[in-house]
N, C-alpha and C positions, 0 to 999 in steps of 0.2 A: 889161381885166384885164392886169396886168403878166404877166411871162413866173413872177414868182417866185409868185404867187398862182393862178396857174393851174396848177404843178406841184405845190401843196401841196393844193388842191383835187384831182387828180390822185391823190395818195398816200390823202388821206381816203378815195373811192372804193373804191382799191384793198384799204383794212383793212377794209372794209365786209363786203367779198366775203366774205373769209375768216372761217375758225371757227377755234378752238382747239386743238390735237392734245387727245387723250387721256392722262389723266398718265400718266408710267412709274412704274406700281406696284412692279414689278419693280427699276427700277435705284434708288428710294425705299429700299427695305428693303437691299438690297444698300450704299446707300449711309449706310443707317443703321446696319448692320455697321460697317464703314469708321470712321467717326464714333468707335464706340463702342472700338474697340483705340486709335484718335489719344490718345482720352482717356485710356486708360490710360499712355498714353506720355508722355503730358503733366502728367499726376499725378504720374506718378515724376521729370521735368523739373520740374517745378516747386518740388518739394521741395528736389531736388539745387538749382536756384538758389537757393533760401531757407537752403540751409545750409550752402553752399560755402566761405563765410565763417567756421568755425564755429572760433573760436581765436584769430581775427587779431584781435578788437574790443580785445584786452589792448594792440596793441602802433599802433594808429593803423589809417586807412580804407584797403585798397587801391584804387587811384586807376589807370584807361586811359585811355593817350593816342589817342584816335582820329584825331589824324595821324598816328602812326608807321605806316610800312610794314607794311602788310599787316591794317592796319584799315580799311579802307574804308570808309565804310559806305552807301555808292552815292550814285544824286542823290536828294536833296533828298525828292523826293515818293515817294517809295518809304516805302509805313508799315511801324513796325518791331512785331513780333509781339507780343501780347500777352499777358503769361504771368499767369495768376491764382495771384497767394500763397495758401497754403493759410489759415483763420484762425487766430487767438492763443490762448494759454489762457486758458481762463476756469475761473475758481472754481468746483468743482462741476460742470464740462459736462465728458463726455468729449468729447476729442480726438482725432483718426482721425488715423492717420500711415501713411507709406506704409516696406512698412520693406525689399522686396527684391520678388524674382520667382522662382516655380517656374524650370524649368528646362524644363518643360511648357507656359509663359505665364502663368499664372495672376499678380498680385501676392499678396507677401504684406504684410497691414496690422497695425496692432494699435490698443488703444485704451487711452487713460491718462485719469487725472481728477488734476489737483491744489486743491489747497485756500487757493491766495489767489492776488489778484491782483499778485504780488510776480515771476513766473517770466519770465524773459525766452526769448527763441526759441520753438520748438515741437518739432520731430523730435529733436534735440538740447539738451533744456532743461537752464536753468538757475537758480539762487538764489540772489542775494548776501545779506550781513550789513546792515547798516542802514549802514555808511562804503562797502560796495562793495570788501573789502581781502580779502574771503576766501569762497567761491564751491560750491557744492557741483551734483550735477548728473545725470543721467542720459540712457540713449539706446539704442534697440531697432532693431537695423540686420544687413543681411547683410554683411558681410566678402567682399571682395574681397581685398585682402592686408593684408595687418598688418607693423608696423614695426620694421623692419633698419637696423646701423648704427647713429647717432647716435636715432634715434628725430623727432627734430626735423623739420620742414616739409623745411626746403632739402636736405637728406641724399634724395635719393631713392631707396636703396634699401627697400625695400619686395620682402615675399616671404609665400607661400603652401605651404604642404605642402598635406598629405590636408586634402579638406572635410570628414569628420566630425568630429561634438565632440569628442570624444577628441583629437581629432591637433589641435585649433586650441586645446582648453585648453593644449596641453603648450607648443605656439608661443607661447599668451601667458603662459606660466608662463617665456618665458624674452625678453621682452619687452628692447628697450635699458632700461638703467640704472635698473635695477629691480631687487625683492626680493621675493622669493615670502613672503608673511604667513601664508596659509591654504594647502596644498598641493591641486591637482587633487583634487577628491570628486562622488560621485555621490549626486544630490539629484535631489527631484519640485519643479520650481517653476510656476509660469504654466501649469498642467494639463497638463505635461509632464515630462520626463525629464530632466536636464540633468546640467553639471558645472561644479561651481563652484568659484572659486580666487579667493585676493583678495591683490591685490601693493600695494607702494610704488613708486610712479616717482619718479624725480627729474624735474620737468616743468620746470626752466629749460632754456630755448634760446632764442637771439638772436632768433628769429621763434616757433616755439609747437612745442608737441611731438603728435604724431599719433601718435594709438595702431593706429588703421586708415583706409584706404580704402575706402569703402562703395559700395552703389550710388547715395545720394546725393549723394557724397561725402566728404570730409574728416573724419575723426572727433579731434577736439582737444579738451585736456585742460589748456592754460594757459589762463589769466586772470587773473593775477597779474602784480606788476612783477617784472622782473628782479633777482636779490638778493634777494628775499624769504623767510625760511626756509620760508611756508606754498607754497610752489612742490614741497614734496613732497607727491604728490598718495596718499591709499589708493582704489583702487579694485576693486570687485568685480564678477567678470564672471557670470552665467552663460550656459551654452553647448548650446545643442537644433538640433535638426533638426527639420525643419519639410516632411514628405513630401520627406526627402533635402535640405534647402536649410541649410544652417548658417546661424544665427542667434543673435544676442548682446543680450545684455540685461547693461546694468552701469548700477552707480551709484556715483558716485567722490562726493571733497571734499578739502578744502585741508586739511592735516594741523591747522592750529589751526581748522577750523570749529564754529563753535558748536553747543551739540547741539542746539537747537531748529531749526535750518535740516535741519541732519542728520536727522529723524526726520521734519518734511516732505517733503525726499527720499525718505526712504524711505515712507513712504505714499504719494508718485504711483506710485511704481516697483514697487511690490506690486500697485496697481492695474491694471498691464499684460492687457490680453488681448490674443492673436495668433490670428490667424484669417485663411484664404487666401479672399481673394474670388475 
């Protein structure tokens, strides 16, 4: 017997001997805990990747160099994570969307239904015309800060007063380059309380114009060429609290949108329920 066969003969043996430990019941549950917040964290990551983009598709792809300095992205055999998109809309199926977080942990979700298969995105949907030239749209998300300045991507100012609705209507009642249409009013919407106002932006900017920063992030409002007089957008917000969390619910479109896109808009976006898992 060689020396190699006689040492694996040797090991056989030795697994013989032995038994199994007993599982750890204990660190299973504990670790099924564990598990169970990742996923919450990952839900609201995944969204945020799926809609980070949410504006730029008007103006071309943004595109990483994964050679420049400070991309690395190790060797080779290193696998890179796998993040699950949320799915698409479907006609008639509601949709679950992840829209922010208590401040206690919990998320807050909500659930829309639209009615063809025509909607592009998901957390931040959308509807174009039958050429693609003029866009209408909706989005239920908590505010992080809202936009200062030029209003446009590259301007980064970006500011927040008080978190209640009251103080985030008034903020977006004075919105960049915008016109207050309907003034700050208090309304029951989405089996809640709210205030709603409905403005005009001017939405051209050399890259897209951002009405907030979410916890998904980016909330954007061009989809149009530059030059286009439909780049002035009407949008309506309303604005609840949600066990203290400020929360938005709007639904814009391209000032020459047609009304048949327009009144599908508004039937997802009436569809809204909000509810904290």
């Amino acid at each position: 017997m060689s020396l190699d066969e006689d040492l694996r003969a040797t090991f056989m043996r030795e697994a013989e001997r032995r038994t199994a430990p007993p599982p750890d019941v204990a660190g299973m549950i504990s670790g099924g805990r564990v598990r169970r917040r990742r996923r919450n964290v990952v839900r609201l990551g995944a969204v945020a990747a799926a809609t980070v983009l949410v504006g730029s598709t008007a103006y071309g792809v943004l595109q990483v160099d994964l050679t420049a300095p400070g991309t690395d992205q190790g060797p080779a055999s290193t696998p890179s994570p796998v993040v699950e998109e949320p799915p698409g809309l479907e006609p008639g199926r509601p949709y679950r969307m992840v829209v922010g977080s208590l401040r206690s942990g919990p998320l807050i979700e909500a659930e829309v239904t639209v009615d063809s298969d025509r909607w592009v995105d998901g957390d931040f949907a959308r509807l174009g015309n039958s050429t693609g030239t003029t866009w209408v749209g909706f989005g239920v998300y908590e505010p992080v800060r809202l936009a200062a300045g030029t209003g446009c991507v590259d301007d980064r100012r970006m500011v927040m007063s008080e978190d209640t609705p009251d103080a985030v209507a008034r903020q977006l009642a004075g919105l960049p380059r915008s016109e207050v249409l309907q003034a700050p009013a208090r309304t029951e919407a989405f089996g809640r309380s709210a205030v709603h106002l409905r403005m005009r932006i001017d939405a051209e900017c050399l890259n897209w114009y951002r009405v907030a920063e979410t916890e998904r992030g980016a909330r954007g409002i061009t989809y149009t060429a530059p030059g286009v007089a439909a780049l002035n957008v009407i949008i309506d917000f309303w604005v609840m609290g949600v066990d203290g969390t400020p929360v938005i619910v709007d639904q814009w479109r391209n000032a020459d949108a047609p009304a048949e896109i327009v009144y599908e808009a508004t039937r997802a976006r009436e569809s809204v329920t909000i509810f904290v898992d």
